[in-house]
C-alpha positions in Angstrom: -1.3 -65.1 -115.3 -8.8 -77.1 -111.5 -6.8 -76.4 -114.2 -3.0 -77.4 -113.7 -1.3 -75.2 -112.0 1.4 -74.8 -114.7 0.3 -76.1 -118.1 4.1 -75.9 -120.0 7.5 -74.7 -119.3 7.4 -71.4 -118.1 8.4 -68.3 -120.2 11.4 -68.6 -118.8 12.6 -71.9 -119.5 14.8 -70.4 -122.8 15.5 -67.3 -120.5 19.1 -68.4 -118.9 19.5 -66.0 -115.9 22.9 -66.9 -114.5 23.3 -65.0 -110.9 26.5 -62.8 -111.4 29.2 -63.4 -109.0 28.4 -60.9 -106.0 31.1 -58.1 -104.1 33.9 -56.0 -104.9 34.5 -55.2 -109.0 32.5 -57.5 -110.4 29.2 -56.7 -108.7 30.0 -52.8 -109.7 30.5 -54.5 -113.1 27.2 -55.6 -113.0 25.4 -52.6 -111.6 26.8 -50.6 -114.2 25.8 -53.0 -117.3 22.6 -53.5 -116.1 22.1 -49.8 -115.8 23.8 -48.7 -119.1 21.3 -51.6 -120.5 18.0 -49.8 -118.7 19.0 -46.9 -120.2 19.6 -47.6 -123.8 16.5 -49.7 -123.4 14.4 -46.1 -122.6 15.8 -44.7 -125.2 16.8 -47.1 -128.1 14.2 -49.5 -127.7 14.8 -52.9 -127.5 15.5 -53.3 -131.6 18.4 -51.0 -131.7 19.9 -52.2 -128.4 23.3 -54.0 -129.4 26.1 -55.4 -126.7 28.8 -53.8 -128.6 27.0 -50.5 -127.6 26.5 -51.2 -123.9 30.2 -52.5 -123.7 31.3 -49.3 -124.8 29.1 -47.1 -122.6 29.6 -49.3 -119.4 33.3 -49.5 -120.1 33.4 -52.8 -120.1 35.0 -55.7 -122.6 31.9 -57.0 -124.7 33.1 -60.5 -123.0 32.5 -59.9 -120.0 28.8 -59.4 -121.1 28.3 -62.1 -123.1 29.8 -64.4 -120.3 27.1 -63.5 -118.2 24.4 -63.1 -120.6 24.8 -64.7 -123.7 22.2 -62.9 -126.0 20.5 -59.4 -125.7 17.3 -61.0 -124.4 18.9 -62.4 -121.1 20.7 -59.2 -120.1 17.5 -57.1 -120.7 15.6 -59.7 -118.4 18.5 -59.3 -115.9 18.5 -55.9 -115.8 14.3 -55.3 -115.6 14.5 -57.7 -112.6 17.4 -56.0 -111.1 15.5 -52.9 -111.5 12.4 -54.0 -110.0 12.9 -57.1 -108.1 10.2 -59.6 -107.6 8.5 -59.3 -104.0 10.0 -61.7 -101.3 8.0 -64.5 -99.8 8.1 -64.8 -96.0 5.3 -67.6 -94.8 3.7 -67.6 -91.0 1.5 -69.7 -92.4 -1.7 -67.3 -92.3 -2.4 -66.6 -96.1 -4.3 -63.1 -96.0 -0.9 -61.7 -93.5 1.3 -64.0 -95.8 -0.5 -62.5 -99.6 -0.2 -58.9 -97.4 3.4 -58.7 -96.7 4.6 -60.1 -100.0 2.2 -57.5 -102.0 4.0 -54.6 -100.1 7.4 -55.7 -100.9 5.9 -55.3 -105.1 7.5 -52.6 -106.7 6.8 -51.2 -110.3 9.0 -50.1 -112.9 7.0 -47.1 -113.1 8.3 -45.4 -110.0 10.7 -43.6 -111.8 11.4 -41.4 -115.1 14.3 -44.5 -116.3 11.5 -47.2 -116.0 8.4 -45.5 -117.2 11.4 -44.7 -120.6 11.5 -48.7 -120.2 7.9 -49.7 -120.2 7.3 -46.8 -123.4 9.5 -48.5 -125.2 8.8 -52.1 -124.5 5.2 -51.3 -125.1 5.6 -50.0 -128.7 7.8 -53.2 -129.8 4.9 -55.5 -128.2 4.3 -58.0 -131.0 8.1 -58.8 -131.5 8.5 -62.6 -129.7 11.5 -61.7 -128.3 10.2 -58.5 -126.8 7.1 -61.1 -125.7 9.3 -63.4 -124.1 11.3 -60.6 -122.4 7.8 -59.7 -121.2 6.5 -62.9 -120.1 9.5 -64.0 -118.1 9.4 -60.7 -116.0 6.1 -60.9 -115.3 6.6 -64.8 -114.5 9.1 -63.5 -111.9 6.7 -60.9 -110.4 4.3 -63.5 -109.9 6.1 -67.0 -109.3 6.2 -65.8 -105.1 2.3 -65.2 -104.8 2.2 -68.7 -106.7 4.1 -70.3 -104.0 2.2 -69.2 -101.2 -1.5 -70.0 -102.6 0.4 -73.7 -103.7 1.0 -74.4 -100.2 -2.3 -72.5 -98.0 -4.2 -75.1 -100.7 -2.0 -77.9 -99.4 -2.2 -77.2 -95.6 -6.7 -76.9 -96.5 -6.6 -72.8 -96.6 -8.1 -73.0 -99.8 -10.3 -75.2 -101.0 -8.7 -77.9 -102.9 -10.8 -76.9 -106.3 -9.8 -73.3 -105.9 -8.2 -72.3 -109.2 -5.1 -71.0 -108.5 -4.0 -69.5 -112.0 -6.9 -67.5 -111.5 -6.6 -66.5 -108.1 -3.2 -65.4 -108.5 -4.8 -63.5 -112.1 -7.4 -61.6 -110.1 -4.9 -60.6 -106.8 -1.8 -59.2 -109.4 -3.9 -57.5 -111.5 -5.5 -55.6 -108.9 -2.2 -55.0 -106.7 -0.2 -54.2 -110.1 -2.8 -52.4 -111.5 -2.9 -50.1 -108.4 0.7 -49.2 -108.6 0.4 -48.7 -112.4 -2.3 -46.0 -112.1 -1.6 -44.7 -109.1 2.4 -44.6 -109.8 2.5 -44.8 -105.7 3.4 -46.5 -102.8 0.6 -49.4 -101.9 -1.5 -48.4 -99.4 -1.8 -51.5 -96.6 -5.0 -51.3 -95.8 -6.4 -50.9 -99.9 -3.8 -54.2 -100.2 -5.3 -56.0 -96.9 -9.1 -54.8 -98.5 -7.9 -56.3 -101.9 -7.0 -60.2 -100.2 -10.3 -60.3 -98.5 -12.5 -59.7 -100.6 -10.6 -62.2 -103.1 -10.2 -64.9 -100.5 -13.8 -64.2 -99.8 -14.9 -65.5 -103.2 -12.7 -68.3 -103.2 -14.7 -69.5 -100.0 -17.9 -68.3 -101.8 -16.8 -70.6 -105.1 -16.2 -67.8 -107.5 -12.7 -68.7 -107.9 -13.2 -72.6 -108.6 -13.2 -74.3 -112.0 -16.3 -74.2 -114.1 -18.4 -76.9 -114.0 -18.3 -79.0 -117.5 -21.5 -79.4 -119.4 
């Protein structure tokens, strides 16, 4: 997470994420929501998390919230990718330098003791569609930037124009995520850099292309 590229509407088409007005009040406003949120998250779990409660702990008016984030599932997706933002794409046009530089901007919620509380408690409510969807959209996030730059190497002839992209982008973040899972680390360049060969390696090979139908 060739066949189409994107199948359906992503998981976040019924995820609203409406960018918060920036600077001054209402950005420390939002900091401290999206933190009280994280936090009640680690420990409450996402069942018992309710607005009322974060408005009271943030000191904030319950309206302000819901102005921003109309249900519990969009400020919880807010919050996890204000917490660990998705990597930022920068293109030169060179896919392995292009695939390198985005993977070292990934971070983890697993870098600290608040987001390893997160990830506990999101694990143990897996199963729950909301929780799934909450899921699914922040991983969507994570991996939307690689997507861009192995959409466009394919159109400017990198890639093969067979190459499966879906799994492509499968094989380079779950070995990149994976990494800073375990390890609970900094990525090491090189390992990253190691990583992208090898997989662009067997696109070139044909590993990475569609099946042939029988």
């Amino acid at each position: 997470m060739a066949a189409p590229l994107v199948a359906s509407a992503p998981p976040t088409a019924g995820l609203r994420r409406p960018k918060p007005r920036t600077g001054g009040r209402s950005a420390r406003v939002v900091e401290r929501v999206l933190g009280t949120t994280l936090e009640a998250l680690g420990h409450e779990g996402f069942s018992r998390l309710r607005i009322d409660d974060i408005a009271t702990r943030a000191g904030v008016n319950k309206t302000t919230i819901y102005r921003r984030w109309p249900t519990r599932a969009e400020l919880v997706v807010a919050a996890l990718t204000r917490h660990a933002a998705p990597p930022h794409v920068v293109e030169s046009g060179r896919l392995e330098d292009d695939l390198l530089e985005l993977f070292m901007t990934a971070t983890t919620l697993r870098n600290s003791p608040e987001g390893r509380g997160v990830v506990s408690a999101l694990i143990a409510e897996r199963g729950d569609p909301e929780v799934d969807r909450i899921c699914a959209a922040v991983r969507e996030a994570h991996r939307a930037p690689a997507r861009v730059l192995l959409e466009h190497a394919r159109r400017r002839g990198e890639l093969p124009r067979r190459t499966d992209l879906t799994l492509l982008l499968d094989v380079l973040t779950g070995a990149v995520y994976g990494r800073l899972r375990e390890a609970n680390a900094p990525l090491d360049r090189e390992w990253v850099r190691r990583v992208i060969r090898l997989v662009l390696a067997g696109v070139t090979a044909g590993a990475l292309r569609p099946a042939a139908r029988s």
